[in-house]
Residue, then its C-alpha position, 0 to 999 in steps of 0.5 A: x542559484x536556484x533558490x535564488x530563482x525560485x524566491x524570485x519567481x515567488x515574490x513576483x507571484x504572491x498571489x501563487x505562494x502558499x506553501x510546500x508540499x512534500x515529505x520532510x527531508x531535510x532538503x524540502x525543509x530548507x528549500x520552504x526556509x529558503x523561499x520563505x514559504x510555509x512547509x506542510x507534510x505531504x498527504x499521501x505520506x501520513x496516509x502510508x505512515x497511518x496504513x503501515x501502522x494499522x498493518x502492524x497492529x497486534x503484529x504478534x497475533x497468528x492471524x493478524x494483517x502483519x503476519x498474513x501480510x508477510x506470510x502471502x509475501x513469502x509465498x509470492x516472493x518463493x513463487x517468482x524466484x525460482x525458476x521451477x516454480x513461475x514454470x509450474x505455475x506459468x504452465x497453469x496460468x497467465x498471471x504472475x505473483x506480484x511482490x510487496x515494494x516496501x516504499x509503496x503501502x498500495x503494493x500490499x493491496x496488489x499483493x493481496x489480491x493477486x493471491x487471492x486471484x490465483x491462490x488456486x492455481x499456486x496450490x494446484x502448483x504446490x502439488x506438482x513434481x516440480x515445485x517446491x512451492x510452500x502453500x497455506x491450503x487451509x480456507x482459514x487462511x483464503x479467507x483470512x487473505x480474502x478479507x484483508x484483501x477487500x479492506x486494502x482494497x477499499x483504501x486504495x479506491x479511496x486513495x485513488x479518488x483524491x488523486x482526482x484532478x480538480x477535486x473540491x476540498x470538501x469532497x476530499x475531506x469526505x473521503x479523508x475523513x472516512x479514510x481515517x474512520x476505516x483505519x481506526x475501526x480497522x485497527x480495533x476489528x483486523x485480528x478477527x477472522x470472521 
């Protein structure tokens, strides 16, 4: 079987074994029992468990990242599917709404600053005959956006530097550590407007 070659290929390479890294589905689980190797929790999955609790702190405040998150999702979501809306707002400019994918915290980042990038132009198209586009016009809430925009935006540079290929630990842990840092201070600091 399988894990019957991959045991093998462990035992021939111990100085290779030393353990599994993946999320904790019951199928990574048994495959580290199988093999005997330890199981460590993947990385990048507490760090998606760590944003997507900061994203929901105070989610019951107006101007909290949660509601200001869902409400430029709502509107970008209206903005592509219709078809009288991507015309209008395809006649104004060239960049297209990017939606929010529930399985990947970076997309709200991308989601974020597309809005802000064209926010512009979808209220521009919010006025047009055609559209049936609902828009926040009001520089509180472009500000707002702007904001949380910048801050999920530090986190994806950050995260984009630990995928760099041969890495030292240290340096890592640097970024790691300012990561969890900028989270926590994030959460104390996302319902102030400024």
């Amino acid at each position: 079987s399988s894990c019957e070659h991959a045991r093998q290929v462990f035992q021939d390479t111990q100085r290779l074994r030393c353990c599994s890294i993946a999320d904790n589905c019951s199928v990574n689980l048994l495959i580290a029992k199988l093999i005997g190797i330890p199981h460590m929790n993947c990385h990048s999955h507490l760090l998606a468990s760590e944003v997507n609790k900061m994203i929901a702190f105070d989610s019951l405040s107006p101007n909290s990242l949660s509601q200001t998150v869902d409400s430029v999702a709502a509107r970008m979501l209206k903005a592509k599917q219709s078809l009288k809306n991507r015309a209008v707002l395809r006649s104004l400019t060239t960049l297209v709404p990017k939606l929010n994918n529930k399985t990947r915290w970076s997309s709200i980042s991308n989601m974020l600053h597309r809005f802000v990038r064209i926010r512009e132009k979808l209220i521009e198209a919010s006025a047009h005959a055609d559209s049936d586009l609902p828009i926040d016009d009001t520089s509180a809430f472009g500000r707002r956006v702007k904001k949380f925009s910048e801050m999920m935006g530090e986190l994806t540079i950050a995260t984009l530097d630990l995928q760099t290929r041969l890495k030292k630990l240290c340096d890592c842990r640097e970024t790691l550590n300012w990561l969890i840092e900028d989270i926590q201070v994030n959460r104390v600091t996302v319902e102030s407007p400024s």
